[in-house]
C-alpha positions in Angstrom: 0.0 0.0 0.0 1.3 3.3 -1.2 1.5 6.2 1.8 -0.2 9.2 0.8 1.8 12.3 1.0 1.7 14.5 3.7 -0.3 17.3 3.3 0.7 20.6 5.3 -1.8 20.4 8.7 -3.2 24.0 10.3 -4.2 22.9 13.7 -6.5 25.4 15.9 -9.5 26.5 16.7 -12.4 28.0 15.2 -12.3 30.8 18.3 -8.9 31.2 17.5 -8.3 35.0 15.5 -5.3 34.1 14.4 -6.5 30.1 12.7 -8.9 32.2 10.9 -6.1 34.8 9.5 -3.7 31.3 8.0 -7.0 29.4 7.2 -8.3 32.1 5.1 -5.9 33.0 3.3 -4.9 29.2 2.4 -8.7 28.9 1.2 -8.7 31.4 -0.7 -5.6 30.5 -2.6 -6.5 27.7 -2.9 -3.4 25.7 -1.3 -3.1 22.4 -0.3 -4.1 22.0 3.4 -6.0 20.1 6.1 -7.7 21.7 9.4 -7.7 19.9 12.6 -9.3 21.2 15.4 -6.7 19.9 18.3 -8.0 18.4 21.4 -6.9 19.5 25.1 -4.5 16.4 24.9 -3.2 17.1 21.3 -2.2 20.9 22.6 -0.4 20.0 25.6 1.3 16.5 23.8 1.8 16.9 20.5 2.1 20.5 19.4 4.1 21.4 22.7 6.5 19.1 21.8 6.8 20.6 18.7 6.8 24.3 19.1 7.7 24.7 23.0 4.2 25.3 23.9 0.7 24.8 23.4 -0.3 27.4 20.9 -2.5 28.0 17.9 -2.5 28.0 15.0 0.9 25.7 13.9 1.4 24.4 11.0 3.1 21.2 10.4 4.3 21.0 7.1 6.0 17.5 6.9 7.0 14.6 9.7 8.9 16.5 12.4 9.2 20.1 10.8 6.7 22.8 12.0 5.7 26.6 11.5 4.4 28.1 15.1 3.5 31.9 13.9 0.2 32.6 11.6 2.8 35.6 9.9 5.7 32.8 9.0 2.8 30.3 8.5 1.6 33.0 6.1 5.3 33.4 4.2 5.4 29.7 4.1 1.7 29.9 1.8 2.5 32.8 0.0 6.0 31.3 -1.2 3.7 29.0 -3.2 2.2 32.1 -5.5 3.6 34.0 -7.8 5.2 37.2 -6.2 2.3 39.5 -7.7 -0.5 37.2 -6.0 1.2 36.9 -2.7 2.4 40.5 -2.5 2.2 44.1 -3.8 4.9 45.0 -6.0 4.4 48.8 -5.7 6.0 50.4 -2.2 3.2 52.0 -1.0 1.0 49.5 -1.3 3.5 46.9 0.0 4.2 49.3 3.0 0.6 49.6 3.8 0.2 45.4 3.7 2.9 45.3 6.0 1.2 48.3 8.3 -2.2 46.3 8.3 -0.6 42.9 9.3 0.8 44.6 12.3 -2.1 46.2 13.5 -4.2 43.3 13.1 -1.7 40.6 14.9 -0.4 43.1 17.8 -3.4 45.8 18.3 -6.3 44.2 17.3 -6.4 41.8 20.3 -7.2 45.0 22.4 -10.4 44.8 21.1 -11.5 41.0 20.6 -10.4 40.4 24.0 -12.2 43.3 25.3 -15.8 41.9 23.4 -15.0 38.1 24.3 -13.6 38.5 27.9 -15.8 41.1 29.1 -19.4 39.8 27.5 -20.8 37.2 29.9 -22.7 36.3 26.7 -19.4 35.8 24.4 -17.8 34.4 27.6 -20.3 31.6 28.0 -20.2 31.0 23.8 -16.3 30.5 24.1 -15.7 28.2 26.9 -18.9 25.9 25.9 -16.6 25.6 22.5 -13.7 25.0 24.4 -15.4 22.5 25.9 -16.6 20.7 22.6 -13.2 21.1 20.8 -11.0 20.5 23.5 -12.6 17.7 25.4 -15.3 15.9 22.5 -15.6 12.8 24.7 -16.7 14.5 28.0 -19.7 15.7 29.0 -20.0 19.5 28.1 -20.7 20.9 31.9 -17.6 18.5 33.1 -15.1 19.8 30.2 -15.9 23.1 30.8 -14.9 23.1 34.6 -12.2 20.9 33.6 -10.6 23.8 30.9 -11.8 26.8 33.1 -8.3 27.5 33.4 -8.1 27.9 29.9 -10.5 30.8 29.6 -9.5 32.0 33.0 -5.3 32.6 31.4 -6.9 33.7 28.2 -9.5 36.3 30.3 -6.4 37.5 32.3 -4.6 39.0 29.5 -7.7 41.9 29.4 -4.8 43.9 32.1 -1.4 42.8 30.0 -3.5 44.4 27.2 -4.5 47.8 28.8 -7.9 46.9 29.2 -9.0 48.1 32.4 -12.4 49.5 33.8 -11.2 53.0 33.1 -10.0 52.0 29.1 -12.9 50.3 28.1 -14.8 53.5 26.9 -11.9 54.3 24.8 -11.9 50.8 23.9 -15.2 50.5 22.7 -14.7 53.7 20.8 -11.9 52.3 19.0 -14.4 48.9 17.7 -16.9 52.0 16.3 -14.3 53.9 14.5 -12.9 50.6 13.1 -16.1 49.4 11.9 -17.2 52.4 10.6 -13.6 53.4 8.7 -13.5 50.2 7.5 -17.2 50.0 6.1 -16.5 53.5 4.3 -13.8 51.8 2.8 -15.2 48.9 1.4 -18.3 50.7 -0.1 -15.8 51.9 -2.6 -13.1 49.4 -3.0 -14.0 45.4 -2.4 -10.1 44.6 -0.2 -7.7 46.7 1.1 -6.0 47.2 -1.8 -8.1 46.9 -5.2 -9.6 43.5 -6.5 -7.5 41.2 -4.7 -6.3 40.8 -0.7 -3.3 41.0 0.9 -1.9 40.1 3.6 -3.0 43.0 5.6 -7.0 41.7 5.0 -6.9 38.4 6.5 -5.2 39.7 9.3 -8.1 42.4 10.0 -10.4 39.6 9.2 -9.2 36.7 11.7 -9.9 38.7 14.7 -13.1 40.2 13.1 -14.8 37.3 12.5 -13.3 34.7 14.8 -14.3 36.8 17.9 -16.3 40.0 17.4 -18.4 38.9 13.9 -18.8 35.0 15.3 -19.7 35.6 19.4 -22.9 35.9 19.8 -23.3 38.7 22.0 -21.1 40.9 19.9 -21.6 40.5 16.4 -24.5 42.9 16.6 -21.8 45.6 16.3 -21.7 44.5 12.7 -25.4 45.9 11.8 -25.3 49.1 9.3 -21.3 48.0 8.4 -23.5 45.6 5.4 -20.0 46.4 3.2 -17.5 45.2 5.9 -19.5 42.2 6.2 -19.7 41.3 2.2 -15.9 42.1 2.1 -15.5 38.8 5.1 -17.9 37.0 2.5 -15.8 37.6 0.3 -12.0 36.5 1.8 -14.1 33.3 2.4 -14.4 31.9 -1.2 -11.8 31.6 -3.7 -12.3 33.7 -6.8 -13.4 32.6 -9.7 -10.9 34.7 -11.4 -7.9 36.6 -10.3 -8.0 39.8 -9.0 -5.3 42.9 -9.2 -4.1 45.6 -6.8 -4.7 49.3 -8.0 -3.1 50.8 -10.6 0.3 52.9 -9.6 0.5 51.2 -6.7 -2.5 53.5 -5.6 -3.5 53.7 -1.9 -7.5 54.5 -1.4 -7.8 57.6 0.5 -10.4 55.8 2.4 -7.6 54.3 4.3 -5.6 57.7 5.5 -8.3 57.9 8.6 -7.4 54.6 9.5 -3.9 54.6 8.8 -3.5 57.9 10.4 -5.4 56.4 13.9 -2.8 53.6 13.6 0.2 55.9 13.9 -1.4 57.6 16.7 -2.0 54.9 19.1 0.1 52.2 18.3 3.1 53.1 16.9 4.1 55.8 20.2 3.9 52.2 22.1 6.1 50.4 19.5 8.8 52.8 20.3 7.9 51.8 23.7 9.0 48.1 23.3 11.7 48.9 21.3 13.6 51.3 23.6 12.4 48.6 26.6 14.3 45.9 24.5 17.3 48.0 23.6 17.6 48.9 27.2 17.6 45.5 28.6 20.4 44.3 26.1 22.7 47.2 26.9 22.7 46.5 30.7 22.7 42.4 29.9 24.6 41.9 26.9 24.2 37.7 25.8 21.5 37.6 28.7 18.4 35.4 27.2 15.1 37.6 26.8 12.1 37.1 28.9 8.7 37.4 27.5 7.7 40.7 29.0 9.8 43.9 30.2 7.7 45.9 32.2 4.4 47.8 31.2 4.9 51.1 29.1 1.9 54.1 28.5 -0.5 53.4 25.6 -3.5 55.4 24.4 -6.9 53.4 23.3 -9.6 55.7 22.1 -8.3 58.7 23.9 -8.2 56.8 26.9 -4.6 56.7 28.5 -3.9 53.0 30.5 -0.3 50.9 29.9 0.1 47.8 28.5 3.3 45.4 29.0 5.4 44.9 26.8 6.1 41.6 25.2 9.4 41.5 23.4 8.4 38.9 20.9 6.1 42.4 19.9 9.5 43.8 18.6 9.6 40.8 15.8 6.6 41.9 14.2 7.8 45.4 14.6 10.8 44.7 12.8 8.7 42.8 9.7 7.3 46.5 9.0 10.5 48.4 9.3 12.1 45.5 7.2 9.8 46.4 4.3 10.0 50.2 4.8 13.9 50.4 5.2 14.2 49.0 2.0 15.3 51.3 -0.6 12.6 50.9 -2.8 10.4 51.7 -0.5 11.6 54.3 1.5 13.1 56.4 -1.2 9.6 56.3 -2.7 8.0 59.8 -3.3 4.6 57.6 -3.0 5.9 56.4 0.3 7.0 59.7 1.9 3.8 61.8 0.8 2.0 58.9 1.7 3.3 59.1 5.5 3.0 62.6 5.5 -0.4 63.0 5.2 -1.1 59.9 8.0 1.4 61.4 10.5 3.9 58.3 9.9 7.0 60.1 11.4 6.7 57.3 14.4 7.9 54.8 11.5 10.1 56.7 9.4 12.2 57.6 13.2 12.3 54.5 14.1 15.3 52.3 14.8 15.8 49.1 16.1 19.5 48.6 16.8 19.4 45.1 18.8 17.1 43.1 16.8 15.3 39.6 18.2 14.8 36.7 16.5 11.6 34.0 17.1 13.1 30.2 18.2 10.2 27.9 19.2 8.0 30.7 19.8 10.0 33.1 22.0 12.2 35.8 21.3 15.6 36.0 21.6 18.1 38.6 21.2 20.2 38.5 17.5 23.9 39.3 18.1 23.9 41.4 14.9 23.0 44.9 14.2 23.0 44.9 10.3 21.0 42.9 8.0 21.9 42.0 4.1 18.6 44.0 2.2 17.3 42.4 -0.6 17.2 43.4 -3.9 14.7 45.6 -5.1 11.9 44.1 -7.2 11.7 43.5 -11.1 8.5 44.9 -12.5 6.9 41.8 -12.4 8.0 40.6 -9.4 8.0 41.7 -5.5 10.6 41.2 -2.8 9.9 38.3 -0.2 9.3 38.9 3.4 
């Protein structure tokens, strides 16, 4: 009998935002892949002993060799396209991907965890799903006393994320103005970008729909945003015929609002984790980096509360300033003008002289301060991540 290859295996959870995001985006690609809701004992067994820790999503591409991140489980999708499918080839518009995919991944979960954690109704809906996915063979009230813990660690982040009594106003002000920005947008243009998706899309839409859109006692936010709700429709089917970016490498005004609130709340706190890091490698050079350093100042919806700050955090800061730093891109009169008019100085300033790298899903400190910089792209073709 002939073994059937091994096809590359998301595990996680339908609650999870950041399943969604890889799942999505492998969908509607149309890549080779299976889903596999892990049980409680798959999480804690199998993928902890591959990754370090029992985390979602992972992907496990072949026998023994395994993708922990949705962003590197994302590169390792898109590496399967041709460059002008996976990526925008223009700078601006490759720039704004990169700007989107941060925000969802790192300031997004502000928000879902706010709506999930802090709606008894959304509360209940997750851990009876916990419950089911988790432990299948138990009875539902047993399981979910048995993985109370679960929701009870994922619940307690609400503080590590500056969500306090006193933030929630601005927090909830924050979901509005998304909702509404976004639906604005997507009245006009059907992604981000033109006709097709990029990156930055599906990683808006994983903690949209997995927690906000699909809770019960949340999605309600979604009535009148009818166009940000057809453009999740639409990241959920494969297209019947490719789409393109816009022209020029065109960025819709539609996003400057946005793009211009993203620069004023979370960017001041990226320069937050990456002074905190820079610090702690200057007094403790070779010293291994723990997950968090401290809490920093952070603004949500005009609200001021702090946050703490996680070091892996400077990783995904890094993927943006990869991307901009790039000459390319930052030479760009598209690029500049672009950040001018969204009060971008927070990125253009920035500079992360002791850069971390991700090993089994922490981060550690790179003994390096330069990097090589790719080449710039050919017109038909864009630079990999």
């Amino acid at each position: 009998m002939v073994a059937r290859p091994h096809r590359p295996t998301i595990y996680g959870w339908p609650s999870s935002p950041y399943t969604e995001k890889v799942v999505r985006y492998a969908r509607f690609h149309r890549l080779p892949h299976q889903l596999i809701a892990p049980t409680a004992w798959q999480l804690r067994r199998k993928i902890t002993e591959a990754v370090g820790r029992p985390i979602m999503p992972t992907l496990e591409i072949s026998r023994g060799r395994w993708i922990q991140d949705s962003s590197e489980i994302i590169d390792y999708f898109a590496a399967q396209l041709p460059h002008d499918v996976a990526f925008p080839s223009s700078p601006p518009q490759r720039l704004v991907s990169a700007l989107f995919e941060y925000y969802g991944d790192e300031w997004m979960p502000i928000l879902i965890m706010h709506t999930r954690w802090n709606t008894p109704e959304n509360r209940a809906f997750a851990e009876a799903e916990f419950a089911a996915t988790g432990m299948p063979w138990m009875p539902s009230a047993l399981a979910r006393r048995v993985l109370r813990p679960i929701s009870d660690k994922m619940a307690s982040y609400r503080e590590v994320l500056g969500i306090t009594q006193e933030s929630v106003p601005g927090v909830e002000r924050r979901i509005d103005a998304l909702l509404r920005m976004l639906n604005a947008h997507f009245e006009a243009t059907p992604f981000l970008l033109g006709d097709t998706p990029c990156t930055g899309d599906f990683a808006l839409c994983g903690p949209l729909y997995a927690h906000i859109y699909r809770d019960p006692g949340s999605r309600h936010r979604f009535d009148g945003h009818e166009h940000v709700k057809r453009w999740m429709e639409r990241l959920a089917v494969p297209p019947s015929s490719p789409g393109r970016f816009l022209e020029d490498g065109a960025v819709p005004p539609t996003l400057e609002p946005l793009l211009a609130s993203i620069f004023a709340e979370q960017w001041p706190f990226a320069n937050e984790v990456v002074d905190a890091v820079a610090r702690f490698t200057s007094r403790s050079p070779g010293t291994p980096l723990p997950r968090g350093l401290g809490w920093a100042p952070c603004t949500l919806g005009g609200v001021e509360t702090r946050r703490k700050i996680a070091t892996e955090s400077q990783w995904k800061i890094q993927r943006v300033l990869e991307v901009y730093q790039q000459p390319w891109v930052c030479e760009s009169t598209q690029v500049e003008s672009l950040l001018e008019r969204v009060n971008g100085a927070a990125l253009t300033n920035l500079r992360v002289d002791h850069p971390v790298v991700r090993r089994r899903g922490k981060a550690h400190f790179l003994h390096q301060t330069k990097r090589a910089e790719p080449a710039p792209p050919s017109p038909s073709s864009s630079a990999e991540d």
